[in-house]
Structure formats: structure tokens, C-alpha cells
VOROVEX-404066 format. One line per 4 residues: their letters; for each residue x, y, z of C-alpha. Coordinates in steps of 0.001 Angstrom, whole numbers, always signed. Each point is the difference from the previous one (the first is absolute). Layout:
! residues N
a) X,Y,Z ~ ... $
//
This chain:
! residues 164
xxxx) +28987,-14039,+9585 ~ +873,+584,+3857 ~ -913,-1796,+3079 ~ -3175,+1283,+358 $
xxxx) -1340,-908,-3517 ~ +138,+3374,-1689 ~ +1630,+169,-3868 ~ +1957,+2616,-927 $
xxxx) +755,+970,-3683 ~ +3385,+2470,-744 ~ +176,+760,+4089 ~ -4176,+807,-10 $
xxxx) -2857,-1782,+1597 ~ -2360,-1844,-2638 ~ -3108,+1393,-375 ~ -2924,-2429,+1301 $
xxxx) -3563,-72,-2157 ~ -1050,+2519,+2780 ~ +2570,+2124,-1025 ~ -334,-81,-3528 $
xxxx) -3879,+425,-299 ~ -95,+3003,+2598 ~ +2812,+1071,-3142 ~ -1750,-690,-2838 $
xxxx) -3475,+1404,+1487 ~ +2064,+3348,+1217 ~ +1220,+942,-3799 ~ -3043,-873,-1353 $
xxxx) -1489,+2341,+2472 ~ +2043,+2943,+60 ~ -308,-58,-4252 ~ -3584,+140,+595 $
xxxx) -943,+2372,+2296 ~ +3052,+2347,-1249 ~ -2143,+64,-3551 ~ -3405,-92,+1603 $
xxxx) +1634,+3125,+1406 ~ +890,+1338,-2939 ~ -3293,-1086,-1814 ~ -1745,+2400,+3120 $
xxxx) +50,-2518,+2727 ~ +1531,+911,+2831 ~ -2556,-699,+2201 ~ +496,-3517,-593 $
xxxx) +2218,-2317,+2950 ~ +1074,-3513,-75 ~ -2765,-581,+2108 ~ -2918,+840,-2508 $
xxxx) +1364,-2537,-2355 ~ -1363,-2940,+2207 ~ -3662,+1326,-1415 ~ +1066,+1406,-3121 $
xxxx) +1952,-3149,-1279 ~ -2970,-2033,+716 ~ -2607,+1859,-1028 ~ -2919,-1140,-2381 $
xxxx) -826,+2631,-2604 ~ -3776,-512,+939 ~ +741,-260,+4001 ~ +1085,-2472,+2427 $
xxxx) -1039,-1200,+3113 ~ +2186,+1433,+2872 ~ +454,-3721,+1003 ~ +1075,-960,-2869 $
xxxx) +2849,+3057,-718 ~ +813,-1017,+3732 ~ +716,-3496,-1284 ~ +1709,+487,-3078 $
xxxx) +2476,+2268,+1889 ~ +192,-1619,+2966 ~ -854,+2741,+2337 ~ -2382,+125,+2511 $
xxxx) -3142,+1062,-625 ~ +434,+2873,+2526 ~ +2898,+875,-1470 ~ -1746,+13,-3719 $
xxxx) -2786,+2261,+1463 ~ +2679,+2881,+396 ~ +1181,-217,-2647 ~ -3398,-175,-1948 $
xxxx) -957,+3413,+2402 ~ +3125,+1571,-1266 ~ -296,-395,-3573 ~ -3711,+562,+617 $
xxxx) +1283,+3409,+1335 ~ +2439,+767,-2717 ~ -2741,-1417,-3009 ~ +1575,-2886,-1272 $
xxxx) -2739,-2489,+1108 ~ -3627,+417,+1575 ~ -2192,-2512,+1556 ~ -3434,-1395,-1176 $
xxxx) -2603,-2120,+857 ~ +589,-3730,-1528 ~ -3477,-455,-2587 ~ +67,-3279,+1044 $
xxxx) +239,-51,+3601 ~ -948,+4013,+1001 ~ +1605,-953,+3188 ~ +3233,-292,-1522 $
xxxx) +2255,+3105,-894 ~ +2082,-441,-3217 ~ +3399,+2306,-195 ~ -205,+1508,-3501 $
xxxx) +2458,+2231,-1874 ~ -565,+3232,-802 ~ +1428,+1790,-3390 ~ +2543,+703,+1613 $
xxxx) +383,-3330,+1609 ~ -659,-1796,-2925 ~ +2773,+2901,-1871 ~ +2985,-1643,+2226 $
xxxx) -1298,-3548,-171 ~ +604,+831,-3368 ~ +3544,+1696,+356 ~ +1032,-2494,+2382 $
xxxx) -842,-3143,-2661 ~ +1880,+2221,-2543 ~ +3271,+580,+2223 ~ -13,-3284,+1237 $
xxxx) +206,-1583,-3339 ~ +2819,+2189,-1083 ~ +2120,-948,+2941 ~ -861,-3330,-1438 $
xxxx) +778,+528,-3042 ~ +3414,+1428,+845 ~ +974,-2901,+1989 ~ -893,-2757,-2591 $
xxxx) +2121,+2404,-2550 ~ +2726,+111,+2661 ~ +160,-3675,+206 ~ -1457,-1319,-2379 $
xxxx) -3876,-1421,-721 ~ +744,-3506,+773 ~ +1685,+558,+3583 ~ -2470,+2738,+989 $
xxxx) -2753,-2408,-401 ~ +1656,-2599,+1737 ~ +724,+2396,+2764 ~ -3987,+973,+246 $
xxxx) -1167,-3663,-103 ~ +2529,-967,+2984 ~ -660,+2792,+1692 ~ -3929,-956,+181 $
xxxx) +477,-3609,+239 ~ +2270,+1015,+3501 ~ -3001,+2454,+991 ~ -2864,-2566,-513 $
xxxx) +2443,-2662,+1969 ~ +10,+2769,+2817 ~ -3367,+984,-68 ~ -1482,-3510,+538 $
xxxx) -1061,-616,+3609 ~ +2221,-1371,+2636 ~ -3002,-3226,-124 ~ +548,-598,-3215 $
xxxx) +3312,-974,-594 ~ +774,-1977,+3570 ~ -3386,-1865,-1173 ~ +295,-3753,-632 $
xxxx) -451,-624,-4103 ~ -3452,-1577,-183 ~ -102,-3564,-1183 ~ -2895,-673,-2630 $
//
């Protein structure tokens, strides 16, 4: 370690969690969209996967997919006018509030929905044979448990334990 706090392994800087989940999410990513390519893809970007990967086979709220990626709704509404545009996804009224517009896949849409499960599952599958079922799991469960801890609100975990 030097003055300034910084590790170094073999003469290289450590890689913080930053570091390593921009990694892992990068070679997950460029596996994926290199065989959505190949499966007649191309279209596809990085940035479609924030609707895509959180997309309900019978439709989803804008909202919501703007939630479970954690992209601004703006943001989500671009994206949903893009694949709209290329005819992964098209939006319809809500049947139980005809006010609301639900973001549903097309065959197509619901065709790399599909493909994306199925590739995602094989990288997983290669890693647990890699290094074995035990440690992969492991791996998955701490990785969530450290997402959940940093997806909790700031007010929740400076707040006082409540006495009963």
C-alpha cells in the first residue's frame, strides 16, 4: 500500500468493486451482443438492454423498466422509441388503467428475450464449470447480498434501530 491508501498487487493497482463490476458487466456484454449479432442482431446496443433485460413478456410499465434499470424515465422513453422503431417492442394501452401505456414485446422482441435468457445461462453455466458449482453460487449470493446493501436508501441505514 502507498501513502495515499492505494494497494498494489505484483507492481499493479488493485482493482476497487467499481472496477471489477464495470469488468464483469463488460464481458458479459460484449459475449452477448457479439452472438445477438451473430443470431441477426446487430441492431441491438448496450443501451437497449436497459428495456430488454427488464422486460415483462406481457408488457411493462415504462416506470417500472425505468426502475428496475435505474434509468430515467426520459432516458427509458428513447430507448422504448428506438426499439419501437426497429420492432422489438410496441406500446399499448394498459386494460386496466387505458390511461396507462404498457411496453410489450414483439416476436421479435420476445425472440431475443428469449436468446438473451439462453446466452446468459450458458455464460453461467461456463463459469460454475470453470470454478466449480459451489464457489459460483457463493459468488452470485455475495454479489446480490453487496447490491441489495447498496441499493438501500441513504435513510435507511444512518436510521436509528427502532426500539419495540
Amino acid at each position: 500500500m502507498n501513502a495515499s491508501g492505494t494497494r498494489y498487487w505484483g507492481g499493479e493497482r488493485e482493482s476497487g468493486l467499481g472496477i471489477l463490476a464495470a469488468r464483469l458487466l463488460f464481458a458479459i456484454q460484449d459475449e452477448l451482443y457479439a452472438r445477438l449479432e451473430d443470431a441477426g442482431h446487430a441492431e441491438l446496443t448496450r443501451l437497449h438492454g436497459a428495456v430488454i433485460a427488464h422486460l415483462d413478456e406481457e408488457g411493462t410499465r415504462a416506470t417500472e423498466l425505468a426502475r428496475r434499470s435505474g434509468r430515467h424515465k426520459q432516458i427509458i422513453g428513447r430507448i422504448v422509441d428506438d426499439l419501437e422503431k426497429l420492432g422489438y417492442v410496441e406500446r399499448r394501452p394498459e386494460r386496466t388503467d387505458r390511461r396507462a401505456k404498457l411496453v410489450v414485446p414483439t416476436k421479435r422482441g420476445r425472440e431475443v428475450m428469449r436468446l438473451s435468457d439462453e446466452i446468459i445461462r450458458d455464460i453461467e453455466r461456463r463459469l460454475a464449470d470453470v470454478h466449480g458449482n459451489d464457489t459460483y453460487d457463493d459468488f452470485k449470493r455475495t454479489l446480490l447480498a453487496v447490491v441489495n446493501s447498496l441499493s438501500q436508501p441513504a435513510e435507511l441505514e444512518s436510521a436509528p434501530a427502532r426500539q419495540e
